[in-house]
N, C-alpha and C positions, 0 to 999 in steps of 0.2 A: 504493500500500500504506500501510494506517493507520499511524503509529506508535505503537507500547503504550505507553499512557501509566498510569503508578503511580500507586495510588488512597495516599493517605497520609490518616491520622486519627491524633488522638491520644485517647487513655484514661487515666484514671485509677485506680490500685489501689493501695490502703494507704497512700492523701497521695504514692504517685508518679506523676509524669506521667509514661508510656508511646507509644514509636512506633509506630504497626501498618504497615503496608506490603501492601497486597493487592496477589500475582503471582501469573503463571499458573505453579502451582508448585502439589507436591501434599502438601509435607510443612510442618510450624511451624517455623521456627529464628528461634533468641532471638539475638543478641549483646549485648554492653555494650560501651559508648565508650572504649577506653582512656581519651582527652583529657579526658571530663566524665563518667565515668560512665552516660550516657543508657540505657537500657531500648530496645533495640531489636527489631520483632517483624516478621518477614516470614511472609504467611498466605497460607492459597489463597482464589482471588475468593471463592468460597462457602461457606466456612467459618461458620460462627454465630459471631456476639460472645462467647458465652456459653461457647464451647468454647474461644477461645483465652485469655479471660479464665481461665478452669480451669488449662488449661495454665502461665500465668503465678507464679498461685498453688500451684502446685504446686511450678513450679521458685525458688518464693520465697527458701527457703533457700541453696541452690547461687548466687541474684543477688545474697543479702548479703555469702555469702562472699569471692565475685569482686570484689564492689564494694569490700571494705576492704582487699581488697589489692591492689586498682590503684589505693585511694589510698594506703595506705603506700609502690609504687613511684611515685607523682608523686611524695611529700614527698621521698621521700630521692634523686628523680634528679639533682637541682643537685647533690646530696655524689657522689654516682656520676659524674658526669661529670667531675668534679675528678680524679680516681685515675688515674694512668694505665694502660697497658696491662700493662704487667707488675705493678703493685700488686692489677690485677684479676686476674690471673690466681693472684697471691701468696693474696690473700683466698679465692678459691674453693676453692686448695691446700689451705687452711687450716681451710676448714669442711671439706671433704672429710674430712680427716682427725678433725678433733673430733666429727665426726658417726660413723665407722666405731669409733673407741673406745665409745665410748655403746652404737649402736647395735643391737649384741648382747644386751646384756642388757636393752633396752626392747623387743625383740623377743619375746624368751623370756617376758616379764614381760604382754605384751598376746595374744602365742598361747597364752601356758595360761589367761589369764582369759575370751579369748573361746572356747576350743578350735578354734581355726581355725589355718590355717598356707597360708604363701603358700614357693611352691619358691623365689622369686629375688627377692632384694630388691637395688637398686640408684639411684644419687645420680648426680644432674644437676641443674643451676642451670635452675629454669622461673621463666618471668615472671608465668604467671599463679594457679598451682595452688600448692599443698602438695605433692599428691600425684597418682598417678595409678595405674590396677589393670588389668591386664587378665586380665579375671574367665577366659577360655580357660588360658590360658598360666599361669595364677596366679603372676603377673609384679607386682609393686609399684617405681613407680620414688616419691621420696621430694626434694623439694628441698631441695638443701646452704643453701639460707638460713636454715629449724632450726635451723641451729649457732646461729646471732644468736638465739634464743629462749629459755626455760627449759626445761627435760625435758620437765616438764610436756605442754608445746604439741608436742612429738614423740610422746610417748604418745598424746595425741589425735588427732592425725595419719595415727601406725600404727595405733591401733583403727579408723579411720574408713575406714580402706583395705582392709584385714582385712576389717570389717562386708561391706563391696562384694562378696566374694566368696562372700555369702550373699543381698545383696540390690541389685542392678544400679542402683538410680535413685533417690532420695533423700525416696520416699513415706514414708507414716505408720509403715509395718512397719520401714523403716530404721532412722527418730529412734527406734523403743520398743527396737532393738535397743541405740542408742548408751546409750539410757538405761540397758539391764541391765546393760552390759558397760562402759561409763564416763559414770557418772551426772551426773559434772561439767564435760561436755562444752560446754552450753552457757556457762559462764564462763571458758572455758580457750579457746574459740572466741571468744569476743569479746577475752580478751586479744592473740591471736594476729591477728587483723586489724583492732587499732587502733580498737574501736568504743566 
């Protein structure tokens, strides 16, 4: 019996170098390297260049985002590792709570401007997101890292999560909503992941 052996290539897009990975597999999925950042793309054998090249560029936005805040968690893991257990768990208490003060009125403040409204919003420390939606449940969970930000970067946040619940995936129809409903998204987006 043969062993499947992985076709690997690399591409470039926008001055990035990219991984493609053809399997026998029927759907795209992208990752990024925690450790380096890398562009990683596994595709079906017969997929066209051209389509996953598409797909890439699509999900361009969503790989900037991720990308500056895995490197904002490199830079600060030496000072993370330092803390001990109970200091980490002190900080987390801590944005917990400076975030639930706030919270309320940056909520009120982003549902009447976008007239959207989500039933359940809720705080958890994630490694790699901001945020997260789940457009069914109309469910928003919200990372207590925030606290460490200015309003600002929370209002964009919460709108960005909000939007989700009108528009699942981060096409053209998304950005023109972030544009009506927080026009200064993209500089409050680059402050927020260190770019």
């Amino acid at each position: 019996m043969k062993k499947d052996v992985k076709k690997q290539i690399w591409i470039q897009i926008k001055g990035e170098n990219i991984q493609v990975e053809r399997k026998k597999i029927k759907n795209l999925y992208l990752r990024i390297s925690p450790a380096d950042g890398t562009i990683r793309i596994s595709a079906p054998e017969r997929m066209p260049m051209k389509s996953i090249e598409d797909f890439v560029i699509e999900k361009w936005d969503w790989i900037l985002t991720t990308r500056g805040h895995l490197d904002r968690v490199r830079r600060e893991k030496d000072v993370g590792q330092q803390l001990t257990e109970d200091e980490r768990k002190a900080q987390k208490e801590a944005y917990k709570r400076k975030l639930s003060e706030v919270l309320p009125q940056v909520i009120q403040k982003c549902e009447s401007a976008t007239g959207l409204h989500a039933l359940e919003w809720k705080l958890r420390d994630m490694k790699t997101r901001w945020g997260s939606c789940n457009i069914q449940k109309k469910r928003i969970w919200l990372n207590i890292q925030l606290a460490a930000y200015p309003r600002e970067c929370l209002e964009y946040v919460v709108t960005h999560e909000l939007v989700h619940l009108l528009v699942p995936g981060h096409g053209k129809e998304f950005w023109a909503y972030m544009d009506r409903f927080f026009p200064d998204w993209k500089r409050v987006r680059k402050e927020l992941n260190g770019r």
